[in-house]
SEDREN-103595 format. One record per residue (C-alpha): residue number from 0; residue in three letters; chain; x, y, z. Coordinates in Angstrom, 1 decimal, padded with zeros to 4 digits. Layout:
N
<node k="NUM" r="ALA" c="A" c1="X" c2="Y" c3="Z"/>
...
! end
This chain:
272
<node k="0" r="UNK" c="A" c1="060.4" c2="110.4" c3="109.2"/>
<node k="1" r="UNK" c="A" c1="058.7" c2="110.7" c3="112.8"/>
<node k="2" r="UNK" c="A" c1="061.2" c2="109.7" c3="115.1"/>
<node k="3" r="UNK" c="A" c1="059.1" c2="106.6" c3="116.2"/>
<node k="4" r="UNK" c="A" c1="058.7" c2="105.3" c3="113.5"/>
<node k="5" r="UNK" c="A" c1="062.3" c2="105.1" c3="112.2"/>
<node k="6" r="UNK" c="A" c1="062.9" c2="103.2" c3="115.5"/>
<node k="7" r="UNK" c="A" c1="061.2" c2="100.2" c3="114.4"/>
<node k="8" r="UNK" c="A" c1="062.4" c2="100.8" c3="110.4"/>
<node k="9" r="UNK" c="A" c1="066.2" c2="100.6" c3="112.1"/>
<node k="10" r="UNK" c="A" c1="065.3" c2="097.7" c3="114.4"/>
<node k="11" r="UNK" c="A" c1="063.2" c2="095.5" c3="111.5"/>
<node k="12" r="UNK" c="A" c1="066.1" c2="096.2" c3="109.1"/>
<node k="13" r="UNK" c="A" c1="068.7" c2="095.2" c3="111.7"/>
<node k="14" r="UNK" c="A" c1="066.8" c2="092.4" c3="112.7"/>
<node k="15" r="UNK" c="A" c1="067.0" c2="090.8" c3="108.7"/>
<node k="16" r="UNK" c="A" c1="070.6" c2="091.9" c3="108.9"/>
<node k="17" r="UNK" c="A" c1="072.0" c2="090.0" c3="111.5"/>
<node k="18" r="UNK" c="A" c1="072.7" c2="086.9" c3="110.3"/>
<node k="19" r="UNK" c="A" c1="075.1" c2="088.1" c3="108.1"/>
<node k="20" r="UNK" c="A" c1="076.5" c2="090.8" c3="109.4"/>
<node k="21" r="UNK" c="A" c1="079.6" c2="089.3" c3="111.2"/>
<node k="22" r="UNK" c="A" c1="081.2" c2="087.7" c3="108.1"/>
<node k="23" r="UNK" c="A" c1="080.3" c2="090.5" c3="105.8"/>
<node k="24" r="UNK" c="A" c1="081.5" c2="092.8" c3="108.4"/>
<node k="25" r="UNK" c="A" c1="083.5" c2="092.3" c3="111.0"/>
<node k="26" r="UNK" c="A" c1="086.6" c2="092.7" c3="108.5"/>
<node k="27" r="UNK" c="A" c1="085.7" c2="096.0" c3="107.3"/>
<node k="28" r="UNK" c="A" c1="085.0" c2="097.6" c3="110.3"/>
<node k="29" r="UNK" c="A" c1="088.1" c2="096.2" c3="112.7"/>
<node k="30" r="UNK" c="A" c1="090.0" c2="099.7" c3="112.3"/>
<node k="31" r="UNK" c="A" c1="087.6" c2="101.9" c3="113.5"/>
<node k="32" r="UNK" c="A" c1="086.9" c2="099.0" c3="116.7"/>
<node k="33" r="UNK" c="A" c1="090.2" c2="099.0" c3="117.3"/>
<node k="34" r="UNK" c="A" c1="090.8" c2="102.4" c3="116.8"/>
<node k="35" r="UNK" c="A" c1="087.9" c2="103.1" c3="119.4"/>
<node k="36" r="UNK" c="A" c1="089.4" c2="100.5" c3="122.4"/>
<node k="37" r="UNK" c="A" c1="092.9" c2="102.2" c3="122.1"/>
<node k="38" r="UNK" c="A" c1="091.2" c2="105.4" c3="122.8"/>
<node k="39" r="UNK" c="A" c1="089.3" c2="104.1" c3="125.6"/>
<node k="40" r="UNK" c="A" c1="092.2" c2="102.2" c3="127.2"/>
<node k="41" r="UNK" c="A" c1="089.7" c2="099.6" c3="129.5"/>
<node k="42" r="UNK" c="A" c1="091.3" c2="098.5" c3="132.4"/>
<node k="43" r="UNK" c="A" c1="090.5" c2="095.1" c3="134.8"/>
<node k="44" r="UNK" c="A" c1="087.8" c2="094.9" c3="136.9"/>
<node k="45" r="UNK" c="A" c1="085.9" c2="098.1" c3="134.9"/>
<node k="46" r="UNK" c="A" c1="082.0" c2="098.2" c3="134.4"/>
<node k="47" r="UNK" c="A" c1="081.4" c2="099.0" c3="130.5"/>
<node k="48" r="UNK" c="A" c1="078.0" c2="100.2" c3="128.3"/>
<node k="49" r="UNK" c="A" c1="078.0" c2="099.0" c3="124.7"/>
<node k="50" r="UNK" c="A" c1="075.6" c2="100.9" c3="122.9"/>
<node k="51" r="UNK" c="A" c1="074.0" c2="099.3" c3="119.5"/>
<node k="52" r="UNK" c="A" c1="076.5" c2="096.7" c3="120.8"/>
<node k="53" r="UNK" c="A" c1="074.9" c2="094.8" c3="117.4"/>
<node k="54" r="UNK" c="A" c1="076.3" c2="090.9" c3="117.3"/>
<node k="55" r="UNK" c="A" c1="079.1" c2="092.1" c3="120.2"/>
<node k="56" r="UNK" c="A" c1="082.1" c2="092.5" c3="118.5"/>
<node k="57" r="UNK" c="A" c1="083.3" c2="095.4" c3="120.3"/>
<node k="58" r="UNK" c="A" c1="081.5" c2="094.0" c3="123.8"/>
<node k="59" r="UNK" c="A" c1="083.7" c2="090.9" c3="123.7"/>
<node k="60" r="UNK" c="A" c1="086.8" c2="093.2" c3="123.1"/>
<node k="61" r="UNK" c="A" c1="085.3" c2="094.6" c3="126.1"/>
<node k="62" r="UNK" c="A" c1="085.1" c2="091.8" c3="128.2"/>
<node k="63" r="UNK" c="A" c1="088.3" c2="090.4" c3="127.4"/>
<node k="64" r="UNK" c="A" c1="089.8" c2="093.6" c3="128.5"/>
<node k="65" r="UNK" c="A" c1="088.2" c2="094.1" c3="132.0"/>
<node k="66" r="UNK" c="A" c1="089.0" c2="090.6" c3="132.4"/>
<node k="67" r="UNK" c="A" c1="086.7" c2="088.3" c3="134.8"/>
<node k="68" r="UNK" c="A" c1="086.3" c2="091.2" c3="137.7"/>
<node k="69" r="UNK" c="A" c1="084.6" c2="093.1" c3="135.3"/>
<node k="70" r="UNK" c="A" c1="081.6" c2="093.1" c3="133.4"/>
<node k="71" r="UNK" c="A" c1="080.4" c2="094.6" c3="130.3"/>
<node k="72" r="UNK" c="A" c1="076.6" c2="095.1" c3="129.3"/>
<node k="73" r="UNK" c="A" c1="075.7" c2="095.5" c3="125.4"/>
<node k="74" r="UNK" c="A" c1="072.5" c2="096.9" c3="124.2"/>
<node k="75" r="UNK" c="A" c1="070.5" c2="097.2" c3="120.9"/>
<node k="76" r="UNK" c="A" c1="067.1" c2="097.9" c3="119.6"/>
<node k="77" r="UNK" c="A" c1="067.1" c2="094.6" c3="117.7"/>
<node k="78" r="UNK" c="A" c1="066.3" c2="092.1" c3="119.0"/>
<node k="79" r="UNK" c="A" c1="068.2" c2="089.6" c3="116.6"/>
<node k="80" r="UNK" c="A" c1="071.4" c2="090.9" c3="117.1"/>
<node k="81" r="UNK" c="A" c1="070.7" c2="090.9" c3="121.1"/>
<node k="82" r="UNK" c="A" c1="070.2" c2="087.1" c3="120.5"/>
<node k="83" r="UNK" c="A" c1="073.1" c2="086.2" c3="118.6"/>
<node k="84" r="UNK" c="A" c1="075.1" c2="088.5" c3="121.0"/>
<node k="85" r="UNK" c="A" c1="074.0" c2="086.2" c3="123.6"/>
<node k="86" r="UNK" c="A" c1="074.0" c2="082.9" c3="122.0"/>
<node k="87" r="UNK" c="A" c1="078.0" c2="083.4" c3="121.6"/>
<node k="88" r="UNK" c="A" c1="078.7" c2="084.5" c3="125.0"/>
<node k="89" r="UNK" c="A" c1="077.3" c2="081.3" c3="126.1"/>
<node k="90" r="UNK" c="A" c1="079.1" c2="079.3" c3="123.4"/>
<node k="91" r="UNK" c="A" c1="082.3" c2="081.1" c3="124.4"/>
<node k="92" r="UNK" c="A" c1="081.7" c2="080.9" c3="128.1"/>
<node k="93" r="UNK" c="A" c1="082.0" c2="084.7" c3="129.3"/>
<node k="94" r="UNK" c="A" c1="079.9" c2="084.9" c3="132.4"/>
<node k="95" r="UNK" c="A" c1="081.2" c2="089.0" c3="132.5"/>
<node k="96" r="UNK" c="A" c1="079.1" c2="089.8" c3="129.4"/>
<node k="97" r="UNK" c="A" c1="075.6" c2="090.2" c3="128.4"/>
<node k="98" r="UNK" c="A" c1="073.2" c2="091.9" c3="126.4"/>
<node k="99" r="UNK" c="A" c1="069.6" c2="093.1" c3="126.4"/>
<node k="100" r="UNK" c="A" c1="067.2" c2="094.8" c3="123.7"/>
<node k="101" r="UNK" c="A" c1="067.4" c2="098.5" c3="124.5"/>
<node k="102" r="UNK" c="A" c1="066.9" c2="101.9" c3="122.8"/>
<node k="103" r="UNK" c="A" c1="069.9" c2="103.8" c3="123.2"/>
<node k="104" r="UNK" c="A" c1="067.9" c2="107.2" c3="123.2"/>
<node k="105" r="UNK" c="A" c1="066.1" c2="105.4" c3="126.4"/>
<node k="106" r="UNK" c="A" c1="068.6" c2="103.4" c3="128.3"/>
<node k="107" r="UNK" c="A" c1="066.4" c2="101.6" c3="131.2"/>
<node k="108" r="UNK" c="A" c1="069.7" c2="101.6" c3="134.1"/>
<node k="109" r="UNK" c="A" c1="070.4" c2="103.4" c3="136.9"/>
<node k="110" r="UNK" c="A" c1="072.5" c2="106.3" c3="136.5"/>
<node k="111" r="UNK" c="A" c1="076.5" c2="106.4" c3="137.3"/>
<node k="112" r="UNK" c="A" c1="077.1" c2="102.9" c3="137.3"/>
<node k="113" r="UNK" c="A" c1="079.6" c2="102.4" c3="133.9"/>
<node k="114" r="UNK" c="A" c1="083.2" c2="104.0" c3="133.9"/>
<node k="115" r="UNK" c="A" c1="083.2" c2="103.5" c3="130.1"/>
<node k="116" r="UNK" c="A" c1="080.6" c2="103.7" c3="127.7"/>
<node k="117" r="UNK" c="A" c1="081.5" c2="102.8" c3="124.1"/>
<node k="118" r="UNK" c="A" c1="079.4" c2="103.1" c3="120.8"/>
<node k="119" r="UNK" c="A" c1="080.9" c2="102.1" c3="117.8"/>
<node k="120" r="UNK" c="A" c1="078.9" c2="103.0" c3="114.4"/>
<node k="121" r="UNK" c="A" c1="075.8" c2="103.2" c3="115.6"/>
<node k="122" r="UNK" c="A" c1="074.8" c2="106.6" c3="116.8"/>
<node k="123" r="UNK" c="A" c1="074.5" c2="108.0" c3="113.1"/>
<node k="124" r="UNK" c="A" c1="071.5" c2="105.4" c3="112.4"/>
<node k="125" r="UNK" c="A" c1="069.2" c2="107.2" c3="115.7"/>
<node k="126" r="UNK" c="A" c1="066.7" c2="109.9" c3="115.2"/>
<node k="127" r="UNK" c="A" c1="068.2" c2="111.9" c3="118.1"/>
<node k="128" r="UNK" c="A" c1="072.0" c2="111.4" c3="118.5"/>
<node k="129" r="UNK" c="A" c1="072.4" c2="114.1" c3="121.0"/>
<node k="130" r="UNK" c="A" c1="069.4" c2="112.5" c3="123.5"/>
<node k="131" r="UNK" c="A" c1="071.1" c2="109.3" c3="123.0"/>
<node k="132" r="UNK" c="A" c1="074.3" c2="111.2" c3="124.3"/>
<node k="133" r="UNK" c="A" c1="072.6" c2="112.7" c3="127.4"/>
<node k="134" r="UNK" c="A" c1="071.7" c2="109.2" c3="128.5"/>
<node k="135" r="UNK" c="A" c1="075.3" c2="108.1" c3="127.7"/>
<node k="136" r="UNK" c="A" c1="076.6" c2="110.9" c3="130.2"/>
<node k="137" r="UNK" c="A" c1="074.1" c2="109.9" c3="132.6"/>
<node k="138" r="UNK" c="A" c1="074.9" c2="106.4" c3="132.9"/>
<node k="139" r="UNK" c="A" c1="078.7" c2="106.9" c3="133.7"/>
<node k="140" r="UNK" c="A" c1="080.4" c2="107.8" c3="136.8"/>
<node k="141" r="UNK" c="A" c1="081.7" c2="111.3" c3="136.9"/>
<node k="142" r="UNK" c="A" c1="085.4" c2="111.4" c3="134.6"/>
<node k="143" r="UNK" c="A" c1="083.6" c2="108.5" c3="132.9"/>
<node k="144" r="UNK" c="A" c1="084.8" c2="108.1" c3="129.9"/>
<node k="145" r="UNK" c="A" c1="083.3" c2="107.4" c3="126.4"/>
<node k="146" r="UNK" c="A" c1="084.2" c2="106.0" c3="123.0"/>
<node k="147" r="UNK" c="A" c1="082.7" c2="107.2" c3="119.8"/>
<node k="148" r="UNK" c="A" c1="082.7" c2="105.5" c3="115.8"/>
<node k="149" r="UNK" c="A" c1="081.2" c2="106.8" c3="112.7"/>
<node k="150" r="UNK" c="A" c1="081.4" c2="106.6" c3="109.6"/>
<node k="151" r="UNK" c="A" c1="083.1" c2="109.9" c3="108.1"/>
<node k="152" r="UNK" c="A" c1="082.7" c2="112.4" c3="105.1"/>
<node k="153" r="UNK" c="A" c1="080.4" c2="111.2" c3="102.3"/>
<node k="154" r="UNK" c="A" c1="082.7" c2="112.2" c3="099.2"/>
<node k="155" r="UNK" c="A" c1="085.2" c2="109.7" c3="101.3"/>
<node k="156" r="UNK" c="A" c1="083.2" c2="106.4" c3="101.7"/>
<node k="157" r="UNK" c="A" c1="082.4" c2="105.2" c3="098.0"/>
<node k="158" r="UNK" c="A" c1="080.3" c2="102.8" c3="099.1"/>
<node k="159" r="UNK" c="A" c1="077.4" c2="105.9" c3="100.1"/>
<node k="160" r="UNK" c="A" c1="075.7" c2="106.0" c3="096.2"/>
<node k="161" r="UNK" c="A" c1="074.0" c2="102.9" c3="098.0"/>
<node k="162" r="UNK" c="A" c1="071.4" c2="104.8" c3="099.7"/>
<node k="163" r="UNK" c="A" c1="070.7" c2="107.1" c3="096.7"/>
<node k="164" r="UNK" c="A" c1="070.4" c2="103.8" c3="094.3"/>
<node k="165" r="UNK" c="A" c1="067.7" c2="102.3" c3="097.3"/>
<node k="166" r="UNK" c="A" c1="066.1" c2="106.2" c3="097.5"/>
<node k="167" r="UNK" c="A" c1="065.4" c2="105.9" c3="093.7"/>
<node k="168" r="UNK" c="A" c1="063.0" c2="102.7" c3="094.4"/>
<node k="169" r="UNK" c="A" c1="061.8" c2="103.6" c3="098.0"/>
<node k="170" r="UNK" c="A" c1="062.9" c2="106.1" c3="100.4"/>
<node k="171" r="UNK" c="A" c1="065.2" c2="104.0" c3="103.2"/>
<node k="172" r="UNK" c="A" c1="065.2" c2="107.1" c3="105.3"/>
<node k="173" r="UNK" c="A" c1="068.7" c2="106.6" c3="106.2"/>
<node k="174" r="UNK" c="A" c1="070.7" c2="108.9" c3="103.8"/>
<node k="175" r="UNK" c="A" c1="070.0" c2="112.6" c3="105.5"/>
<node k="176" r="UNK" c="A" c1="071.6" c2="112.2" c3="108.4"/>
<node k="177" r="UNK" c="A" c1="073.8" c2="109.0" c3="108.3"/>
<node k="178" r="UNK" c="A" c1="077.0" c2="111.4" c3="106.9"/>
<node k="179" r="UNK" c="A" c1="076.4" c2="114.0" c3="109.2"/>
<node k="180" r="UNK" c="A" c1="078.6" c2="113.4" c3="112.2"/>
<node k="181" r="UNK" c="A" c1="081.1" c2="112.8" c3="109.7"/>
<node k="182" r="UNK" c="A" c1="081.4" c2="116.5" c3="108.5"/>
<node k="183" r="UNK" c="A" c1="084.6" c2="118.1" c3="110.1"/>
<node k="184" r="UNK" c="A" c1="083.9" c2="119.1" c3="114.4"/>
<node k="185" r="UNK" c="A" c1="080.3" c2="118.0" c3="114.0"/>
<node k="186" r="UNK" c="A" c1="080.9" c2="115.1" c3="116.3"/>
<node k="187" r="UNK" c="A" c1="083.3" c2="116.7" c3="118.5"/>
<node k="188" r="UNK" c="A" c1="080.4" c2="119.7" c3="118.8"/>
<node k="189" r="UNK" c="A" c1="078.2" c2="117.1" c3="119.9"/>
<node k="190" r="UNK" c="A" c1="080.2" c2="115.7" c3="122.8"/>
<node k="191" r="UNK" c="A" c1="080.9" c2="118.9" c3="124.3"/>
<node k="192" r="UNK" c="A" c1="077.0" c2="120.2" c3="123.9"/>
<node k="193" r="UNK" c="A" c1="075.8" c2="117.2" c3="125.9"/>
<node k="194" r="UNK" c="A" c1="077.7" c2="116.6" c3="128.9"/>
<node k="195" r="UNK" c="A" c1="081.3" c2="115.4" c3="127.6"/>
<node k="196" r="UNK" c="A" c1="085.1" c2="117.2" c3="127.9"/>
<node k="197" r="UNK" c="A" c1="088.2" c2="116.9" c3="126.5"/>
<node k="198" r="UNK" c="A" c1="087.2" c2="115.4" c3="123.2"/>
<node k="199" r="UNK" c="A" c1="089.9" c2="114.0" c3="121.1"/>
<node k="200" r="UNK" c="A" c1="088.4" c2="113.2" c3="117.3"/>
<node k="201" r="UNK" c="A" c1="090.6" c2="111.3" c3="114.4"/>
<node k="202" r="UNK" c="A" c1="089.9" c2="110.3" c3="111.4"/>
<node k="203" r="UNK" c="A" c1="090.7" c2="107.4" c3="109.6"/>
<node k="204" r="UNK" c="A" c1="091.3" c2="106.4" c3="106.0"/>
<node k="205" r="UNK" c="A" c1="090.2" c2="103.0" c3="105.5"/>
<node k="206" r="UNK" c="A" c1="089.0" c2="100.6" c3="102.5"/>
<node k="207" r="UNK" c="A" c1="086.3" c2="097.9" c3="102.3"/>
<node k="208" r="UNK" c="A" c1="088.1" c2="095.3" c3="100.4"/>
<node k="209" r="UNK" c="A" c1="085.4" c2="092.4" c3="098.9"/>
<node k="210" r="UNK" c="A" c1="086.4" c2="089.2" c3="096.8"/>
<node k="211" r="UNK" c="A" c1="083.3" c2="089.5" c3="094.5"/>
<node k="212" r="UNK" c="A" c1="080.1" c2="091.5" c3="093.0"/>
<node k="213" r="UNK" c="A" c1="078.1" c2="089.1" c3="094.8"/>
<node k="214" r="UNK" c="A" c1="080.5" c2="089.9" c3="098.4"/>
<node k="215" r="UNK" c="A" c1="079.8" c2="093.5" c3="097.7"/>
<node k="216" r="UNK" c="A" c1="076.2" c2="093.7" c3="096.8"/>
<node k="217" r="UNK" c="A" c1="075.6" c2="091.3" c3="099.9"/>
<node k="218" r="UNK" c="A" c1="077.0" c2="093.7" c3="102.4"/>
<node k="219" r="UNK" c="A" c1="075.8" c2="096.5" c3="101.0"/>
<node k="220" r="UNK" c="A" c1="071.8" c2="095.4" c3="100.6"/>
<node k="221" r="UNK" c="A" c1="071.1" c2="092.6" c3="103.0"/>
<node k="222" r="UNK" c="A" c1="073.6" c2="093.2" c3="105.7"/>
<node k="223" r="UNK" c="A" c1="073.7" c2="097.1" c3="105.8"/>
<node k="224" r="UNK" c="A" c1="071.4" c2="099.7" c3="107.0"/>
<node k="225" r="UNK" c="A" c1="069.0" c2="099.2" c3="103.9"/>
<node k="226" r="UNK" c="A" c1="068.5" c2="095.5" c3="104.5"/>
<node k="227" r="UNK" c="A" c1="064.5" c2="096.6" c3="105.2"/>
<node k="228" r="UNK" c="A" c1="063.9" c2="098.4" c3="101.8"/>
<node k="229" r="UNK" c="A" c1="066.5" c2="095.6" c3="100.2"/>
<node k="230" r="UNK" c="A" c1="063.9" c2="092.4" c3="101.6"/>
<node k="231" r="UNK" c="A" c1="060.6" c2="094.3" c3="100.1"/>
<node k="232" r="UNK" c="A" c1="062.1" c2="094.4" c3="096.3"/>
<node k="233" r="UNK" c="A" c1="061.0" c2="091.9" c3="093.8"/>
<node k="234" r="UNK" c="A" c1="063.6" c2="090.4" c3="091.5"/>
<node k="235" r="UNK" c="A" c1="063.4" c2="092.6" c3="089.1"/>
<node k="236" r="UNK" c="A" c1="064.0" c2="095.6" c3="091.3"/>
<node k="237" r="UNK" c="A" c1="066.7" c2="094.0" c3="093.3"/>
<node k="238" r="UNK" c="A" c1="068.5" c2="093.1" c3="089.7"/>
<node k="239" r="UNK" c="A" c1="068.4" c2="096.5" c3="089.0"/>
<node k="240" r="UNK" c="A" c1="069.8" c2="097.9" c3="091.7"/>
<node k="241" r="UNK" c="A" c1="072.7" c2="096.1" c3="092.2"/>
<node k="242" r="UNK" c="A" c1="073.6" c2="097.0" c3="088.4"/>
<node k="243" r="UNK" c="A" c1="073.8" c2="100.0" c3="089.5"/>
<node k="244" r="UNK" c="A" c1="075.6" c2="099.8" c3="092.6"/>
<node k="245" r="UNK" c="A" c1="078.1" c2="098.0" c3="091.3"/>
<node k="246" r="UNK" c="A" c1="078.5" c2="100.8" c3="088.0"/>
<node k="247" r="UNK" c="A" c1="079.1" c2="103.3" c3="090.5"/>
<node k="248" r="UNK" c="A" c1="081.7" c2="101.2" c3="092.6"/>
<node k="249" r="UNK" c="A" c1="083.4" c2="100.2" c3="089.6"/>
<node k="250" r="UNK" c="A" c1="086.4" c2="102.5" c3="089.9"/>
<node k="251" r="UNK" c="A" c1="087.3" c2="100.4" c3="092.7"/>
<node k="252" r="UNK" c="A" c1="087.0" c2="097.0" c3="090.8"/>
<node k="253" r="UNK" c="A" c1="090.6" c2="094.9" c3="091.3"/>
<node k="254" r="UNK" c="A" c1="090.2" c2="091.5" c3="089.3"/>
<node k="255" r="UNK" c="A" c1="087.1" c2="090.1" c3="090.3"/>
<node k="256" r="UNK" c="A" c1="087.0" c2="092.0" c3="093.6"/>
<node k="257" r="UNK" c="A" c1="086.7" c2="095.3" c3="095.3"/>
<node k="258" r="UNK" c="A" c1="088.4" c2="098.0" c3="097.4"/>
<node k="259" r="UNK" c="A" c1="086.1" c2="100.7" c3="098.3"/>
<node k="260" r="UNK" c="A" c1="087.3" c2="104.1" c3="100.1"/>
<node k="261" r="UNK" c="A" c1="085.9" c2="104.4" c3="103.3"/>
<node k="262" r="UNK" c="A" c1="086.7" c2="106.4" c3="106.3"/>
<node k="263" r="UNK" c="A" c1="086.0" c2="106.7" c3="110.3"/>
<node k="264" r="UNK" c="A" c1="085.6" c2="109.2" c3="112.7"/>
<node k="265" r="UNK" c="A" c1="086.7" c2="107.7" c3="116.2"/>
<node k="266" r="UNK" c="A" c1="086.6" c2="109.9" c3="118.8"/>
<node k="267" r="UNK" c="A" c1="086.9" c2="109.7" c3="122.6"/>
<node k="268" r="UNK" c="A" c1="085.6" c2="111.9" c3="125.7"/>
<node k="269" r="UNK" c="A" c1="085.2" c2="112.2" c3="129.4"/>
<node k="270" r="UNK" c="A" c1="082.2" c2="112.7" c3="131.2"/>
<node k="271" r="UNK" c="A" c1="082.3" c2="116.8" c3="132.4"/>
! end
């Protein structure tokens, strides 16, 4: 897909996700966000990127971390998750965070200004990872230091037969690359070919555990990176692809619920 035009297919499908996306995942993904602010190690009073920052979750980690001298900016191309981001730092009353819409391939800021810039699970969804990296580098301080999440190895995450299931009915676009910084070094090449030093990957066995079909099919369609193709099915179509979905994550069924292999690559790096 021409590059601009899987832009707006990632932010229209993000914007249809947000609403849901916190309480369908926040859970699954706390050990690779964790994972990532160990590695990174914030300190007070530190200036912090989040990059496809999404509803915040990691940026309020953030902010809570560089405490009140700090501050911590969050970015992402849609628009919807920038708003909810925002809407809960005003509920919660954090004055050291905020967010804006931007494309992370594109960051509109000065450069050197961050000593951290974190990106958790989001650089697999852009058309050019290593551009988005070169900005990355650009925007922190020299021995700035970065934090890194994807998802990992395909054959390791059972949820993946989602996007060939979608692919059947209409190509989501997502599938060809979304594994590939998963494959063993291929993040860690990535680093060190755009800017970054001393890269330190792990990866992390983890399981996305769901209380019902209806839990599993949720996250998976509407509040996942196929939410766009999921919203344009009619009934029939959506019926049938959640049969299927759930057939091939029925290995994993416990009682009325699931647990579904998964696994992370976290890695961090220091600006060269």
């Amino acid at each position: 897909m021409e590059p601009r035009l899987q832009r707006r297919v990632q932010r229209y499908g993000w914007d249809l996700a947000a609403a849901g996306y916190e309480p369908l995942w926040q859970a699954q993904l706390r050990g690779a966000q964790t994972a990532l602010m160990a590695g990174v190690a914030l300190s007070p009073g530190e200036h912090v990127l989040d990059v496809a920052c999404g509803t915040g979750l990691v940026s309020f980690d953030a902010a809570r971390a560089v405490g009140p001298g700090g501050r911590v900016l969050g970015v992402d191309l849609s628009g919807r998750m920038v708003d909810a981001a925002t809407r809960r730092a005003r509920e919660q009353q954090r004055p050291n965070v905020s967010f804006a819409r931007m494309d992370a391939e594109a960051l509109a800021l000065p450069g050197a200004q961050f000593d951290a810039v974190l990106c958790a699970l989001g650089l697999m969804y852009l058309p050019d990872p290593a551009r988005a990296l070169c900005e990355m580098r650009r925007v922190l301080r020299p021995g700035g230091r970065l934090g890194l999440a994807v998802w990992g190895e395909r054959a390791r995450c059972g949820w993946a037969t989602l996007f060939e299931i979608v692919d059947a009915e209409v190509r989501s676009e997502v599938r060809p690359l979304f594994f590939g910084l998963g494959r063993p070094r291929a993040l860690e090449r990535l680093c060190l070919a755009n800017g970054f030093a001393a890269v330190e990957p792990r990866r992390i066995t983890t399981t996305l555990d769901y209380s019902s079909a209806d839990e599993a099919c949720e996250a998976a369609f509407a509040g996942g990176p196929v939410a766009l193709a999921w919203s344009r099915f009619d009934a029939g179509t959506k019926a049938r692809v959640r049969a299927r979905y759930l057939q091939s994550i029925e290995g994993w069924r416990q009682g009325s619920g699931y647990r579904v292999p998964g696994e992370f690559v976290v890695a961090t790096a220091r600006a060269a």
